[in-house]
N, C-alpha and C positions, 0 to 999 in steps of 0.2 A: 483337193489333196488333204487339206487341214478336217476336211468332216469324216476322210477316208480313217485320218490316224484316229478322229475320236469315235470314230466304230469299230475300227480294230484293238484301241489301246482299253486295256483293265476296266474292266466295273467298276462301280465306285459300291461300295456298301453302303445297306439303307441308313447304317447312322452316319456314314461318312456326309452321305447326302444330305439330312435332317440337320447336322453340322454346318455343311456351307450354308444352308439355306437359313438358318438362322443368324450367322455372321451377315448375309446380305441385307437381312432385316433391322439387325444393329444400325448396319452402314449407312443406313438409308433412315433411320430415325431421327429424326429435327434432335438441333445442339441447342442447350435453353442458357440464354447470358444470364450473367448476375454471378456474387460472390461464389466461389466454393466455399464447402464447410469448415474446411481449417481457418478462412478468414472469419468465420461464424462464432468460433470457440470462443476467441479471446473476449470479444463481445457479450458476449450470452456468459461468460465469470460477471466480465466488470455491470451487467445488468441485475444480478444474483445479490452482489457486493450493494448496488445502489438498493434494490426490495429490502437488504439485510437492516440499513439504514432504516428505511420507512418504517419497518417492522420494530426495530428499536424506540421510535419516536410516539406507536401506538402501544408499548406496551408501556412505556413512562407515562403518557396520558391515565391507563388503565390501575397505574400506579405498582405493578411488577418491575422494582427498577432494577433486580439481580438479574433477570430475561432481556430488559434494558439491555445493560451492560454487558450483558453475554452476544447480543445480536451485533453491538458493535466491535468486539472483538473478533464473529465470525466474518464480518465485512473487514478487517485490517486483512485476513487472512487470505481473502481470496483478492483482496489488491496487492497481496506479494505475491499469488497467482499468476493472473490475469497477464499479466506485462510478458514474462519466462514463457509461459504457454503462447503469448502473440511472436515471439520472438523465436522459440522452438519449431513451432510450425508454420513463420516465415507470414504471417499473417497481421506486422505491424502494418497500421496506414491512420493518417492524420483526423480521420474519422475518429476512431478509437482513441488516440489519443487525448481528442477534444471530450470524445462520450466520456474518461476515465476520471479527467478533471473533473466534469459534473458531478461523475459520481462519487468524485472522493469528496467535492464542496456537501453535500450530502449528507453522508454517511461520519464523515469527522468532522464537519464543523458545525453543519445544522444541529444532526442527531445528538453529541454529545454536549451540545450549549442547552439544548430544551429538555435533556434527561437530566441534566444537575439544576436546572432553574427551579423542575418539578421535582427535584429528588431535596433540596437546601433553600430551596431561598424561595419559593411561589407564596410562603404564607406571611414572608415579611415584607413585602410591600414591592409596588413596581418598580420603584429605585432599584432594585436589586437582579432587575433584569438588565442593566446595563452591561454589567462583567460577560453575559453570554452574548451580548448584542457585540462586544467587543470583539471579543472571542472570533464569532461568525465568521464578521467584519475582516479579522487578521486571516482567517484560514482562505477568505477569499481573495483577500489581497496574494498570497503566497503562492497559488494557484495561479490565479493571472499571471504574474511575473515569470512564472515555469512555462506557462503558456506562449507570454511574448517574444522568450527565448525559441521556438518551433518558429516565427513567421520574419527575424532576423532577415534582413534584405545580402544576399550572399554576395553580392557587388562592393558592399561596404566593406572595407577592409576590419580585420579584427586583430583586438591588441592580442598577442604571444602570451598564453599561458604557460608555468608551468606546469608536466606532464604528472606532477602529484596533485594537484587543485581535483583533476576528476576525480581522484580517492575522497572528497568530502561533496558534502549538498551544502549549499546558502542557507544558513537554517535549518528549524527544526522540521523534517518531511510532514506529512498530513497524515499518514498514520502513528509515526508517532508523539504527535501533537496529540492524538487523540487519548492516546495510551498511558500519556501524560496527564490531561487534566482530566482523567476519570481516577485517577487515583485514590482521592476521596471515596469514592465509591467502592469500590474495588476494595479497601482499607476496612471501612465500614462493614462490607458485607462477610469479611476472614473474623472481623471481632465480633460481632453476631453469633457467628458460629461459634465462636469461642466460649461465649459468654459475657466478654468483659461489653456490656451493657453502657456505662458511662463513657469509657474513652471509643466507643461506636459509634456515641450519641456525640459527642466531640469533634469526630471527625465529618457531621454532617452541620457544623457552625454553616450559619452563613458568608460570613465576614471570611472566614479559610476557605469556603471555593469558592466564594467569589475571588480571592485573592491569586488562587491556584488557577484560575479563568483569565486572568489580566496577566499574569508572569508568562503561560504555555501560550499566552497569544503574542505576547514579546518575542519569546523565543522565536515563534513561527516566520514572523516578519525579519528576523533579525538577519544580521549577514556572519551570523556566530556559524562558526564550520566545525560541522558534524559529519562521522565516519558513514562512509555508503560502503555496509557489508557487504556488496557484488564486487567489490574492486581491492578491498584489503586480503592479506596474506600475511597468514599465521605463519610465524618461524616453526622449524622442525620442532624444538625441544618443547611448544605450547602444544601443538595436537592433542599428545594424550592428555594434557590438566583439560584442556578445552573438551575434548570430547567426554572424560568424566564430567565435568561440570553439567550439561547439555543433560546426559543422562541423570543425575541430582536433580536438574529442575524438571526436566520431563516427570520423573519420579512426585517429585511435590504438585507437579500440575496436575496430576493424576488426585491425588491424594489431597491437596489443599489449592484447587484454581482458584480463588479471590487472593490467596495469601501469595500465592506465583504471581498473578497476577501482577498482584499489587507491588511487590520484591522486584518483577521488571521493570516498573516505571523510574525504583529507586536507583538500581542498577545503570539505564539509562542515563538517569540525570549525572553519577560518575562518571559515566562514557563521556557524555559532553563537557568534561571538566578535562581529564584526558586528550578527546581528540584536538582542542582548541590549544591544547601545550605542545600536539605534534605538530599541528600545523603551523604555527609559528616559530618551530625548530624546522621545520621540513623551509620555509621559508626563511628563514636565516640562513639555512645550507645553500637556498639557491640564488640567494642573491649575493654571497660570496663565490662564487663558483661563476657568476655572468654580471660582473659590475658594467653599469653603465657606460656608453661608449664617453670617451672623450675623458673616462676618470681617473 
């Protein structure tokens, strides 16, 4: 009965057929395990970001310390990347996370402790490799600690934050730690072009980044609470000065990057003057608002 209807029922046309017979062929194709590509992305940035690093630390050997500092700047960039793109396309995993650390110990602590050692201080003696040895040292401490926090036993009970704490980091992050003690650099390379020759030559003292090496590694380590810009919120009335400003620096980034550059580190270092006064009004707010039991 059933072969009766499919001799009776419609042709099929020859692409109709050339059609299914290719879908059967699909169907029938072995599945191969292992990640898909959206989990590949994020990975293959934050690998990008670590070469960015290497490449920064051969071009400071080679003694190009403006390509130096330009490679580790393209390495902060693609680690504010990496994370939004793992995230976008759903492709976080603890793997990645671990790879990002490395790559940030890397690219901001290794990279920029051995491009200012080579760029200020390699020709005054070994002593003065201590400041970046510290430095390292602190970026790697800063890291771990972010790391320890991902393997936190979920059994243990955890003390009740307040829901403003996530709007700051412990410290200064590792890219801008990094963004931080290249300023010297970065300073240097805007007065060069300028011409002012002397205060260019000034700001490659030893005894100043070394010193700007041992403060930004303070910072790093410290428990000083700095603004995490994915979670803060501009009031209505700031957009527009905010958005003009944006367009201002873009503007000089264009037209003078050492001198933007350099203007963002200083920028920065107000922020953290700033956020440490909000956070201590945000926390006076809340511990009026939820006094201790029994009080």
């Amino acid at each position: 009965m059933a072969r009766a209807a499919r001799e009776t029922g419609p042709k099929l046309s020859a692409r109709e057929r050339a059609r299914r017979a290719l879908r059967r062929r699909l169907e029938r194709r072995p599945r191969y395990s292992g990640p898909s590509i959206n989990r590949l992305i994020p990975n293959i940035l934050t690998m990008l970001g670590l070469c960015a690093g290497m490449i920064a630390v051969r071009f400071a050997f080679e003694g190009h310390f403006g390509q130096a500092g330009a490679m580790i700047v393209v390495a902060a960039v693609i680690d504010g990347l990496d994370g939004r793109v793992a995230r976008l396309l759903k492709g976080t995993s603890l793997f990645g996370a671990e790879f990002d650390s490395l790559s940030d110990f890397l690219s901001f602590g290794v990279a920029p402790a051995l491009v200012l050692y080579l760029w200020a201080m390699q020709s005054v003696g070994p002593l003065f490799f201590l400041p970046s040895l510290i430095y390292a040292v602190a970026l790697a401490l800063r890291l771990a600690r972010f790391n320890a926090a991902l393997f936190e036993d979920p059994a243990q009970p955890k003390p009740v934050k307040p829901l403003f704490v996530h709007n700051f980091f412990t410290g200064v992050p590792a890219p801008a730690a990094a963004g931080l003690v290249m300023f010297p650099l970065f300073a240097s390379q805007a007065l060069l072009e300028w011409g002012w020759l002397v205060t260019a030559q000034a700001l490659r003292n030893p005894v100043f980044v070394a010193l700007v090496l041992v403060l930004v590694a303070g910072l790093a380590v410290s428990t000083l609470p700095s603004w995490s810009f994915k979670r803060v919120k501009v009031k209505s009335g700031l957009v527009l000065p905010l958005m003009l400003g944006v367009v201002a620096y873009a503007t000089l980034l264009v037209t003078e990057p050492w001198a933007a550059l350099a203007l963002a580190g200083l920028i920065y270092m107000g922020m953290l003057v700033i956020s440490g006064r909000h956070y201590r009004r945000l926390a006076r707010e809340w511990a009026a608002a939820h006094p201790p039991a029994g009080a």
